[in-house]
Biopython code that builds the backbone (N, CA, C, O; Angstrom):
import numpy as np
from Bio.PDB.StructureBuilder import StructureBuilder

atoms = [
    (1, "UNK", "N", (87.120, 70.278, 99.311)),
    (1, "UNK", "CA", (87.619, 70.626, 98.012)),
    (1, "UNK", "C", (89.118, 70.886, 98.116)),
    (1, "UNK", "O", (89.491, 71.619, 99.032)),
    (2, "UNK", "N", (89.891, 70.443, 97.398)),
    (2, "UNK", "CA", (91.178, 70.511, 97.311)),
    (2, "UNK", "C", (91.715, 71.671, 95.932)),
    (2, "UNK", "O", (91.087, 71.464, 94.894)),
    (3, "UNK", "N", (92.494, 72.515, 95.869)),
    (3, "UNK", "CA", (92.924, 73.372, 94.876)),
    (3, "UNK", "C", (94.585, 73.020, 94.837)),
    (3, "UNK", "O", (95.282, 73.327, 95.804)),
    (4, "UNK", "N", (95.155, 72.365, 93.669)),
    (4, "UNK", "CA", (96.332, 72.634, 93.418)),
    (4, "UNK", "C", (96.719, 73.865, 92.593)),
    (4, "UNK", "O", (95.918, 74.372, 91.807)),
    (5, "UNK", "N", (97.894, 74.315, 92.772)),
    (5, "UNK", "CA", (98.592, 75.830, 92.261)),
    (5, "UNK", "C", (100.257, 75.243, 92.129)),
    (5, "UNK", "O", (101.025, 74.653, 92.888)),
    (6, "UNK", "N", (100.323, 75.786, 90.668)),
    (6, "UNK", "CA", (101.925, 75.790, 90.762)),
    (6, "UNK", "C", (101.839, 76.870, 89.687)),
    (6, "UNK", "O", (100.981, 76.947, 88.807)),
    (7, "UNK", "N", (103.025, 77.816, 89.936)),
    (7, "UNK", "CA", (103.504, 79.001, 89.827)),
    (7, "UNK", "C", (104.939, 78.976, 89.131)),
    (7, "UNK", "O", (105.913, 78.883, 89.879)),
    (8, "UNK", "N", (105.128, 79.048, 87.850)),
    (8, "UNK", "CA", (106.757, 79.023, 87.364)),
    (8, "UNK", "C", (106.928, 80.896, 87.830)),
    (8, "UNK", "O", (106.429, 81.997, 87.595)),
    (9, "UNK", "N", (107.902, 80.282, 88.554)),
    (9, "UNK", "CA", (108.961, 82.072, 89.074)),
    (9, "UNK", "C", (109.910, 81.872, 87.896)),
    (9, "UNK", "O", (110.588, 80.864, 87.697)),
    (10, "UNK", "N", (109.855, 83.203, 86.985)),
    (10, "UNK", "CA", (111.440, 83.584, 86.262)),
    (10, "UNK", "C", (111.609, 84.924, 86.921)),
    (10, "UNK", "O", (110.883, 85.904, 87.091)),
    (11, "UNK", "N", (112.925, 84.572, 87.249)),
    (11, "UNK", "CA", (113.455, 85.644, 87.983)),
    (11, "UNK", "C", (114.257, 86.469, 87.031)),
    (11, "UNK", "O", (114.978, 85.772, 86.319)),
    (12, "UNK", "N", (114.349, 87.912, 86.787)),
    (12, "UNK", "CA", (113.996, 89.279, 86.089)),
    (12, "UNK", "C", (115.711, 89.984, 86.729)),
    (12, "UNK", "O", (116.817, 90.109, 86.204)),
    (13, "UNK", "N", (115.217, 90.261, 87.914)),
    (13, "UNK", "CA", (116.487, 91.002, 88.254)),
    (13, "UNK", "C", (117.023, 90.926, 90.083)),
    (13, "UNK", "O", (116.258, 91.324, 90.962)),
    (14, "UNK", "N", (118.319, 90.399, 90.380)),
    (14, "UNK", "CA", (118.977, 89.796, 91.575)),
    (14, "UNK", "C", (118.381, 88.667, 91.778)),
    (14, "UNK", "O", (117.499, 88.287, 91.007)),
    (15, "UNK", "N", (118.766, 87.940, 92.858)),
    (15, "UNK", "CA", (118.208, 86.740, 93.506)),
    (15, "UNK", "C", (116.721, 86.759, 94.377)),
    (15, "UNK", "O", (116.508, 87.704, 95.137)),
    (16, "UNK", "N", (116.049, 86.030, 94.274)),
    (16, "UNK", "CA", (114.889, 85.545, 94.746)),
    (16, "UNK", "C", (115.190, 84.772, 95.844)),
    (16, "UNK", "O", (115.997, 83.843, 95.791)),
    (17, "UNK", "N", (114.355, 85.227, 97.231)),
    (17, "UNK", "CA", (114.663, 84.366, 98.328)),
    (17, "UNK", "C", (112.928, 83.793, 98.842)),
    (17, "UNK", "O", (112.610, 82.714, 99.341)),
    (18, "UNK", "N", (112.323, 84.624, 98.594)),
    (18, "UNK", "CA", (110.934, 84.255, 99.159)),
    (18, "UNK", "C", (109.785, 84.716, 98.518)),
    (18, "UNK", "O", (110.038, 85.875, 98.187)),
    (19, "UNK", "N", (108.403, 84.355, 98.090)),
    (19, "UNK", "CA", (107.528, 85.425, 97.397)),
    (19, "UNK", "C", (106.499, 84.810, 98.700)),
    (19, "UNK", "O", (106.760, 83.906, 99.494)),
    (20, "UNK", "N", (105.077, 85.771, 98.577)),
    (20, "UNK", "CA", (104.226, 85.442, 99.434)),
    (20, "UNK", "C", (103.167, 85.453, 98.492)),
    (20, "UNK", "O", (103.147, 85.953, 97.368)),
    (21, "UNK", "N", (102.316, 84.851, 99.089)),
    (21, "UNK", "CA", (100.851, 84.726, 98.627)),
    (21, "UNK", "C", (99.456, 85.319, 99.588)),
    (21, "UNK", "O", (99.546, 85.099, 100.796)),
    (22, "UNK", "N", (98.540, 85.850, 99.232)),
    (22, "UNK", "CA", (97.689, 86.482, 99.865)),
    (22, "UNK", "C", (96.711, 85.189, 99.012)),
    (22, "UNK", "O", (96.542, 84.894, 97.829)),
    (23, "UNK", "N", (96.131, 84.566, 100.542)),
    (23, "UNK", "CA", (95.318, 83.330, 100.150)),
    (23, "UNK", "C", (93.501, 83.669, 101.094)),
    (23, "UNK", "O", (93.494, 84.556, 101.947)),
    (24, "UNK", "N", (92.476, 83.071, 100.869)),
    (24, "UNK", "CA", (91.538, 83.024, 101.239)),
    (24, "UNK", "C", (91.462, 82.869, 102.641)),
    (24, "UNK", "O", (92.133, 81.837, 102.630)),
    (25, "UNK", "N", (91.207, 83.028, 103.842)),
    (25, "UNK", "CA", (91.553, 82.501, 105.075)),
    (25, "UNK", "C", (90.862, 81.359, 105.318)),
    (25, "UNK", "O", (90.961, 80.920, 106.464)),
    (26, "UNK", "N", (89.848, 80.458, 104.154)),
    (26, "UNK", "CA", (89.587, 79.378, 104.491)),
    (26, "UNK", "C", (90.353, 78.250, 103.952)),
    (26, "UNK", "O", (90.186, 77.098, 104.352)),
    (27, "UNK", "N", (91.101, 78.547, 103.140)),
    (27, "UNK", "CA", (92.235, 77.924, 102.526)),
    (27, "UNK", "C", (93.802, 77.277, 103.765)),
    (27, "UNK", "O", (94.597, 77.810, 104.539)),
    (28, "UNK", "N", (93.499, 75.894, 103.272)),
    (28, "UNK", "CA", (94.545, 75.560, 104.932)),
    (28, "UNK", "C", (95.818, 75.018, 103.455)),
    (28, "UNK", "O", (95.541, 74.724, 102.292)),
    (29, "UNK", "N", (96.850, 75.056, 103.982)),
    (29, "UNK", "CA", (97.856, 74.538, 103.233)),
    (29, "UNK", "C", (98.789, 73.070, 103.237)),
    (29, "UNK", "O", (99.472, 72.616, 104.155)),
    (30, "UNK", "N", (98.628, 72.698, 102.315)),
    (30, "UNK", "CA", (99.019, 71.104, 102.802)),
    (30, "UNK", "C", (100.606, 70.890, 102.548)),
    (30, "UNK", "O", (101.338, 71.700, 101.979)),
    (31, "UNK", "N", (100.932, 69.821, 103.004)),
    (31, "UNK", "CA", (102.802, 69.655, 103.177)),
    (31, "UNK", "C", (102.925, 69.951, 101.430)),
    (31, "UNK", "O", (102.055, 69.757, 100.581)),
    (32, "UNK", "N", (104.253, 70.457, 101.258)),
    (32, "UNK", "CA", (104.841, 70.706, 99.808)),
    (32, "UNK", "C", (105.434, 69.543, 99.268)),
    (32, "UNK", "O", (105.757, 68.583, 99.968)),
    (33, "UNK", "N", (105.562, 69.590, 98.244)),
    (33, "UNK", "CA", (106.054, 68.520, 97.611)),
    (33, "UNK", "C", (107.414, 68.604, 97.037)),
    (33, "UNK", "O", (107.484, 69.557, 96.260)),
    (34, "UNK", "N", (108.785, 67.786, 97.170)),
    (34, "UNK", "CA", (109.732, 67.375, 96.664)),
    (34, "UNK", "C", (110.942, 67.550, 97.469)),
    (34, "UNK", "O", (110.730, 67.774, 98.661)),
    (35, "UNK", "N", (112.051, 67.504, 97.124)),
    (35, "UNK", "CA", (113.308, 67.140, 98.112)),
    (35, "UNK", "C", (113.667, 68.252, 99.194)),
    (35, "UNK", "O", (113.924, 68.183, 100.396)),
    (36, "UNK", "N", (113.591, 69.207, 98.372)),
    (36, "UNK", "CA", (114.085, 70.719, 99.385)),
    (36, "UNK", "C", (113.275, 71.835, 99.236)),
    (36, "UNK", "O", (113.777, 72.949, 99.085)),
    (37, "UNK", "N", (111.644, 71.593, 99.271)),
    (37, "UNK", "CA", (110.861, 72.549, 99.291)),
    (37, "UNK", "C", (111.164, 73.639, 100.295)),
    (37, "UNK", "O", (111.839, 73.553, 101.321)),
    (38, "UNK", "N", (110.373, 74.934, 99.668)),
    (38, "UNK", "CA", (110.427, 76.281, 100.663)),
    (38, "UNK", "C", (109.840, 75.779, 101.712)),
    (38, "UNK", "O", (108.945, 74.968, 101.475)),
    (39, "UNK", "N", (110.230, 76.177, 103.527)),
    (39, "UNK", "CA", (109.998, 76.537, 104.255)),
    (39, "UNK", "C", (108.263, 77.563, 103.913)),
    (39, "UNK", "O", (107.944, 78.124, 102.864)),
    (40, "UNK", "N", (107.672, 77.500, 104.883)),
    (40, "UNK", "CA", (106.957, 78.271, 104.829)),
    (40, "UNK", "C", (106.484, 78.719, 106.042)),
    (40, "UNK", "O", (106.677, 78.099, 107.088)),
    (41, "UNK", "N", (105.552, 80.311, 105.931)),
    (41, "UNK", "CA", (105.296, 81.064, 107.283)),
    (41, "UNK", "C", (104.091, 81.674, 106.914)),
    (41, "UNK", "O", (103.876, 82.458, 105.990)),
    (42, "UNK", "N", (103.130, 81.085, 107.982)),
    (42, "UNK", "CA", (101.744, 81.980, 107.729)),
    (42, "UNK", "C", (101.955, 82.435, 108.709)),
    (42, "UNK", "O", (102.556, 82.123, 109.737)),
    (43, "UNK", "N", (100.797, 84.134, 107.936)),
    (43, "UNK", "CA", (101.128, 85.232, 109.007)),
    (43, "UNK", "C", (99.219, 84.936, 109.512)),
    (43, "UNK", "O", (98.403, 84.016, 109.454)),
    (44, "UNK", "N", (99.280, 86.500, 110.034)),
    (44, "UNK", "CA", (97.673, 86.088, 111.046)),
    (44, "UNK", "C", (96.562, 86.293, 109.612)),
    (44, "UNK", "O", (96.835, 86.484, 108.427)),
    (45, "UNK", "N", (95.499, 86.185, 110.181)),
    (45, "UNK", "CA", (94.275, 85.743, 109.284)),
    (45, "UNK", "C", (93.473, 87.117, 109.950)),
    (45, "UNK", "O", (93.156, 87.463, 111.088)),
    (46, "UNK", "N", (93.305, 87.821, 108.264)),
    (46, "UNK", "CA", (92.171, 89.011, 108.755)),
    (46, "UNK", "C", (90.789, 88.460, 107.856)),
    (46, "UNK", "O", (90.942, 87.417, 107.220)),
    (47, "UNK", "N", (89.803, 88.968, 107.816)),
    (47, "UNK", "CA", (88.385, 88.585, 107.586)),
    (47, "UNK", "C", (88.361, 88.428, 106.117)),
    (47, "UNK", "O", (87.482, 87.733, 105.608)),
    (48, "UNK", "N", (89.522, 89.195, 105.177)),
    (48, "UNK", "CA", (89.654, 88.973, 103.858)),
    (48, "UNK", "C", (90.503, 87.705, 103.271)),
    (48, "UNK", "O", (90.115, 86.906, 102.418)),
    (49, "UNK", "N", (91.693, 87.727, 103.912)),
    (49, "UNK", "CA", (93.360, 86.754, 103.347)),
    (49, "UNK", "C", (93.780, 86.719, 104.785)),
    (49, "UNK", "O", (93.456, 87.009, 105.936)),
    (50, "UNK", "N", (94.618, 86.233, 104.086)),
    (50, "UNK", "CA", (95.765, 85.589, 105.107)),
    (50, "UNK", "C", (97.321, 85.506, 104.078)),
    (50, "UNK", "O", (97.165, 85.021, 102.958)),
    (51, "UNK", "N", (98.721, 85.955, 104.456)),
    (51, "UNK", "CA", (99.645, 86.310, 104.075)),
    (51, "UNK", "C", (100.385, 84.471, 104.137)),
    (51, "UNK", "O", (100.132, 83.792, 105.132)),
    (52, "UNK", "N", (101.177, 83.934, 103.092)),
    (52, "UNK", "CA", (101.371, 82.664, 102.942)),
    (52, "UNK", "C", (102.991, 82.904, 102.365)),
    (52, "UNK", "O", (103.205, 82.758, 101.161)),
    (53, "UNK", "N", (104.006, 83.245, 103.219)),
    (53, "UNK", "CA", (105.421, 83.066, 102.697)),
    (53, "UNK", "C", (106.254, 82.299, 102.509)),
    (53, "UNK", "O", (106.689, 81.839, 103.565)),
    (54, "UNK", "N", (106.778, 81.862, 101.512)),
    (54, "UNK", "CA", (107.642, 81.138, 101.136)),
    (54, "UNK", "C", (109.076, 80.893, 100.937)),
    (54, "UNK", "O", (109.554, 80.999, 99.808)),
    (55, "UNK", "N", (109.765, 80.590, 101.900)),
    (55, "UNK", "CA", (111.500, 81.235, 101.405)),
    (55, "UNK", "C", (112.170, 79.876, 101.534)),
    (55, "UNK", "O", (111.969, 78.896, 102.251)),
    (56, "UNK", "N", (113.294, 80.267, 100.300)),
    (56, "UNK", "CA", (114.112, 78.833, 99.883)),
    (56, "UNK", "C", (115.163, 79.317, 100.631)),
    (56, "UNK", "O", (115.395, 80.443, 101.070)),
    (57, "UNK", "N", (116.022, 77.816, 100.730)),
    (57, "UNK", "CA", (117.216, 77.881, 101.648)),
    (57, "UNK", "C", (118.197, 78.483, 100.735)),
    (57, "UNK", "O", (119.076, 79.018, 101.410)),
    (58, "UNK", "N", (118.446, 78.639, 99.222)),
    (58, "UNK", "CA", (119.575, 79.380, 98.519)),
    (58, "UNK", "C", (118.407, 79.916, 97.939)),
    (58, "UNK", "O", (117.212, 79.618, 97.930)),
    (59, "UNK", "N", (119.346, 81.082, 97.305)),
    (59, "UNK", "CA", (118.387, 82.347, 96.769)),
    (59, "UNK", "C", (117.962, 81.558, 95.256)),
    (59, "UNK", "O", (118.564, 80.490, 95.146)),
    (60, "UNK", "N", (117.361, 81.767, 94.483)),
    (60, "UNK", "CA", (116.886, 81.875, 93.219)),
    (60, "UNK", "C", (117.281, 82.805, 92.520)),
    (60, "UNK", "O", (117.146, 83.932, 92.997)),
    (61, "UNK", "N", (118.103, 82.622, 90.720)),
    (61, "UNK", "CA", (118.688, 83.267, 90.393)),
    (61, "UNK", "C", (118.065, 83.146, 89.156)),
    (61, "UNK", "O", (118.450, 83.953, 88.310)),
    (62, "UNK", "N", (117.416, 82.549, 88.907)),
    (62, "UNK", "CA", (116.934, 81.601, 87.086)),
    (62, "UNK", "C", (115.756, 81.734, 87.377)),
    (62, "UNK", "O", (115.108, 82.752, 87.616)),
    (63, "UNK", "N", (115.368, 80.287, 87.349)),
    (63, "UNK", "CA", (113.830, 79.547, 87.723)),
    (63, "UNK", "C", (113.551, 79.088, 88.557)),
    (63, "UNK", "O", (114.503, 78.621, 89.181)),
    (64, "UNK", "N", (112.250, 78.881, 89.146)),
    (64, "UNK", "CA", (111.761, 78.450, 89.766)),
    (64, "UNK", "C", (110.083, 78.085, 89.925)),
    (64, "UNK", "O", (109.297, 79.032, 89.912)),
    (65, "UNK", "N", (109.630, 76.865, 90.055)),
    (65, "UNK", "CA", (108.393, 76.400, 90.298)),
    (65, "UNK", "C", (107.691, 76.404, 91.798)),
    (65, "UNK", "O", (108.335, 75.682, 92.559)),
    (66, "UNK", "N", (106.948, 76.805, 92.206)),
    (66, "UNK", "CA", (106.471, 76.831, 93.235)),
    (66, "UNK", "C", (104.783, 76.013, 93.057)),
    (66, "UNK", "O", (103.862, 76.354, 92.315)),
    (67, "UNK", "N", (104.849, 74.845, 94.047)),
    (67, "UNK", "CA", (103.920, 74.207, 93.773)),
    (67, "UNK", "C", (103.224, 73.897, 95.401)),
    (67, "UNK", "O", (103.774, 73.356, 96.360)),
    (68, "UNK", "N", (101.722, 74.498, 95.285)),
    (68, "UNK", "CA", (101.333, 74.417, 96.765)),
    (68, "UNK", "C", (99.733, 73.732, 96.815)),
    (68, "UNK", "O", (98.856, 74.434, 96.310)),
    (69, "UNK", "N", (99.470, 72.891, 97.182)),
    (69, "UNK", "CA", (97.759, 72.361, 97.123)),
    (69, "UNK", "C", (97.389, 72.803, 98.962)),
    (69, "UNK", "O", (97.866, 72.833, 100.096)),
    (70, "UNK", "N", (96.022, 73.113, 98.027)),
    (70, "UNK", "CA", (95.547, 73.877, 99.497)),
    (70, "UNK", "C", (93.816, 72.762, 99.568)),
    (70, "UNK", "O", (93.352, 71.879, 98.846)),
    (71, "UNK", "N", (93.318, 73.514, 100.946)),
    (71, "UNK", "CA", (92.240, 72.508, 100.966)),
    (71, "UNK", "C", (91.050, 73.279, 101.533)),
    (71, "UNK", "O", (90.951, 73.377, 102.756)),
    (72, "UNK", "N", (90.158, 73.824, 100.745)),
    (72, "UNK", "CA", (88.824, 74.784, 101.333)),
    (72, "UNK", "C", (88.387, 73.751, 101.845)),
    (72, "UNK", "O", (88.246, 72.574, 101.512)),
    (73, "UNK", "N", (88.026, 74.909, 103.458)),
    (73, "UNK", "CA", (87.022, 74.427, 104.035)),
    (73, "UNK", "C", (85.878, 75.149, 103.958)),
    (73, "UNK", "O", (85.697, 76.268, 103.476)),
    (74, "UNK", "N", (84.874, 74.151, 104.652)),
    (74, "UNK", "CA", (83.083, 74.951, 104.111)),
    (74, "UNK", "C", (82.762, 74.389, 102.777)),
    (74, "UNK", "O", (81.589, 74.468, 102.412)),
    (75, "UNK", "N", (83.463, 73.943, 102.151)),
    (75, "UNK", "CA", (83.052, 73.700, 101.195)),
    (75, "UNK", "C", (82.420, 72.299, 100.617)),
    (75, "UNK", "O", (82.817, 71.134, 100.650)),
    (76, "UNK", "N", (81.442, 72.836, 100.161)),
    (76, "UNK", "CA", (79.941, 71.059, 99.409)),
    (76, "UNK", "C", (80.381, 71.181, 97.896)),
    (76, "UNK", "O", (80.940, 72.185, 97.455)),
    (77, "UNK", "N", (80.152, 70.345, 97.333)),
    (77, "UNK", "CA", (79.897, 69.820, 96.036)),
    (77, "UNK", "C", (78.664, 70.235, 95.687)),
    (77, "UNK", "O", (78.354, 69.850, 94.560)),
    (78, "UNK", "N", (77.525, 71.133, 96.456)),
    (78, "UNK", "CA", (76.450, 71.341, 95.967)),
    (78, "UNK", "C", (76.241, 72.765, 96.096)),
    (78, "UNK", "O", (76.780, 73.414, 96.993)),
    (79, "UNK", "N", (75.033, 73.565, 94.726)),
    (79, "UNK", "CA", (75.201, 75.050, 94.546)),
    (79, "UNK", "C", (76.311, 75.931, 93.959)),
    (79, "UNK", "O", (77.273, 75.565, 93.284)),
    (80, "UNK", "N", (76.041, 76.942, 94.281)),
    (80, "UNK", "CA", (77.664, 77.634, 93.338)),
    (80, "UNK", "C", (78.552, 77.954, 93.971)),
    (80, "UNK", "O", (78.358, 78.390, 95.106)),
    (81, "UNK", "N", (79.760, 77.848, 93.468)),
    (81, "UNK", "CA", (81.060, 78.179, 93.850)),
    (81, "UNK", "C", (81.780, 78.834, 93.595)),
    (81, "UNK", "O", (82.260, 78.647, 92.477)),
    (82, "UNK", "N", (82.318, 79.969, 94.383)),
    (82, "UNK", "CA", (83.007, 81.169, 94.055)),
    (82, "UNK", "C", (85.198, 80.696, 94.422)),
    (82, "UNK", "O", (86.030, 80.592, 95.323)),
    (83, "UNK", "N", (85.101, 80.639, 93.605)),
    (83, "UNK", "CA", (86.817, 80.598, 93.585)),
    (83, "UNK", "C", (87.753, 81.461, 94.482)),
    (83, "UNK", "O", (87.849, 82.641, 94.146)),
    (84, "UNK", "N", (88.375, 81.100, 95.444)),
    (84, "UNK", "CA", (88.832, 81.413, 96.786)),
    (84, "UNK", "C", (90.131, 82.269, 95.609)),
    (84, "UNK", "O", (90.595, 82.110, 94.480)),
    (85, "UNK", "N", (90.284, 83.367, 96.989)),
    (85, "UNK", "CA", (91.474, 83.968, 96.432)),
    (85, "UNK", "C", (92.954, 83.399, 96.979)),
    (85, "UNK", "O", (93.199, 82.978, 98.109)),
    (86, "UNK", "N", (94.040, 83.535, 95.621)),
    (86, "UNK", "CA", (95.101, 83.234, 95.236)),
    (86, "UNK", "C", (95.684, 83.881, 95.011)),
    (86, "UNK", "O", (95.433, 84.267, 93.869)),
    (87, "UNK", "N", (96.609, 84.455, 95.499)),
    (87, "UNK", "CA", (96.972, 86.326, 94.494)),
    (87, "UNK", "C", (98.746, 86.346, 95.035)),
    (87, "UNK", "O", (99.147, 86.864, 96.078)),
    (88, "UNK", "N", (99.458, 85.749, 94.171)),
    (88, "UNK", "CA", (100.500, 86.161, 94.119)),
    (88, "UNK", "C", (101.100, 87.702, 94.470)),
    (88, "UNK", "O", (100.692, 88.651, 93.800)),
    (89, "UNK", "N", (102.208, 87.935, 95.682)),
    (89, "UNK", "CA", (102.501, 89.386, 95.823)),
    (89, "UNK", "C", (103.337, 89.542, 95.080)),
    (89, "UNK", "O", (103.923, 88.768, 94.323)),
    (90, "UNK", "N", (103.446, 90.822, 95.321)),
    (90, "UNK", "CA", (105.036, 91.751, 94.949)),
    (90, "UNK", "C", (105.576, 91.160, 93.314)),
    (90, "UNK", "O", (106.765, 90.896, 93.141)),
    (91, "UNK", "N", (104.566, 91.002, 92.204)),
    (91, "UNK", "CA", (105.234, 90.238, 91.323)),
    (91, "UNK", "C", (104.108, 90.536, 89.818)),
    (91, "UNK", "O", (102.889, 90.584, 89.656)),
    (92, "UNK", "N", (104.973, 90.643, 89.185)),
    (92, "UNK", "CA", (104.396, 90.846, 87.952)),
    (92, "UNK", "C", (103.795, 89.764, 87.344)),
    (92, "UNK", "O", (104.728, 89.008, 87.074)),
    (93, "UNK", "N", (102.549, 89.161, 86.900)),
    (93, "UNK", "CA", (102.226, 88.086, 86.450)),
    (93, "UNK", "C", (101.875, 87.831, 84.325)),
    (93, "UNK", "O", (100.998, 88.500, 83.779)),
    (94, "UNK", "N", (102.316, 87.306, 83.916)),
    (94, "UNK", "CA", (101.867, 86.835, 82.674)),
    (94, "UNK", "C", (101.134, 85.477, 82.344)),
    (94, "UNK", "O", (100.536, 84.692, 83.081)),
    (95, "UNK", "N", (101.409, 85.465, 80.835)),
    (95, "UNK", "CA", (100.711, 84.571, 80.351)),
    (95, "UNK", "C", (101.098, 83.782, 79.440)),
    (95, "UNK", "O", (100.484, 82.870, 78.886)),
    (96, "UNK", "N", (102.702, 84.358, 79.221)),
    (96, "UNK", "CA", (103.768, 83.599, 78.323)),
    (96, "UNK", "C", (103.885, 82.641, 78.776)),
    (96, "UNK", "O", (103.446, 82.370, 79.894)),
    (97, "UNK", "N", (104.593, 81.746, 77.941)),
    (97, "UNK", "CA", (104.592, 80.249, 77.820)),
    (97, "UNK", "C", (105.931, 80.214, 78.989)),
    (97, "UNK", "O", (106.544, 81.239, 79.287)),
    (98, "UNK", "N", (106.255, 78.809, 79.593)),
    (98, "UNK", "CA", (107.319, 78.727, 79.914)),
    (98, "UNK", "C", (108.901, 78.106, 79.129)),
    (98, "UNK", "O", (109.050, 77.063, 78.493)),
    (99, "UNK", "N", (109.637, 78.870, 79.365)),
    (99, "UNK", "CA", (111.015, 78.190, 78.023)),
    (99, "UNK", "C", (111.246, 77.094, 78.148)),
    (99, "UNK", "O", (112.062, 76.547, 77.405)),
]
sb = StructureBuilder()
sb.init_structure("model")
sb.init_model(0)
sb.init_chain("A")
sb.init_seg("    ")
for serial, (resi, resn, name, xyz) in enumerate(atoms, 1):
    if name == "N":
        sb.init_residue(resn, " ", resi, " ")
    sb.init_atom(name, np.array(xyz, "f"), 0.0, 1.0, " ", f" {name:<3s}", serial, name[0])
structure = sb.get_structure()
């Protein structure tokens, strides 16, 4: 099973250099997409998440999209399926539109 995620960052107050993600630890992360994507750094894997950081080479001052497809493993097409966690850190989330 494959999960794409993209995330519009508006940045609020100073520059933005990196956000992290607290992801499922069966969740593997696949190459990013476009010219000068974030760098990224996984940290270690405890029995809940696993820590998924992201930092751009210039800070973020405006906007920003963050777009990451990940790929559960264990996972059939058959029975039920519980939706792996995704959980944006350190960050306030909404539901407003983007400008």
């Amino acid at each position: 099973m494959v999960i794409a995620t993209k995330f519009k960052l508006h940045v609020v107050e100073g520059p933005l250099q990196q956000v992290q993600l607290a992801v499922d630890p069966r969740l593997r992360l696949l190459p990013l997409p476009g010219d000068d994507p974030p760098t990224v750094q996984i940290g270690p894997e405890s029995s809940q998440s696993r820590l998924v950081a992201f930092h751009w080479s210039r800070p973020v001052s405006d906007q920003a999209v963050l777009e990451a497809t990940f790929v559960l493993g264990g996972a059939t097409g058959v029975g039920n399926f519980h939706l792996p966690r995704i959980e944006l850190l350190d960050a306030r989330t909404t539901s407003a539109g983007w400008p």
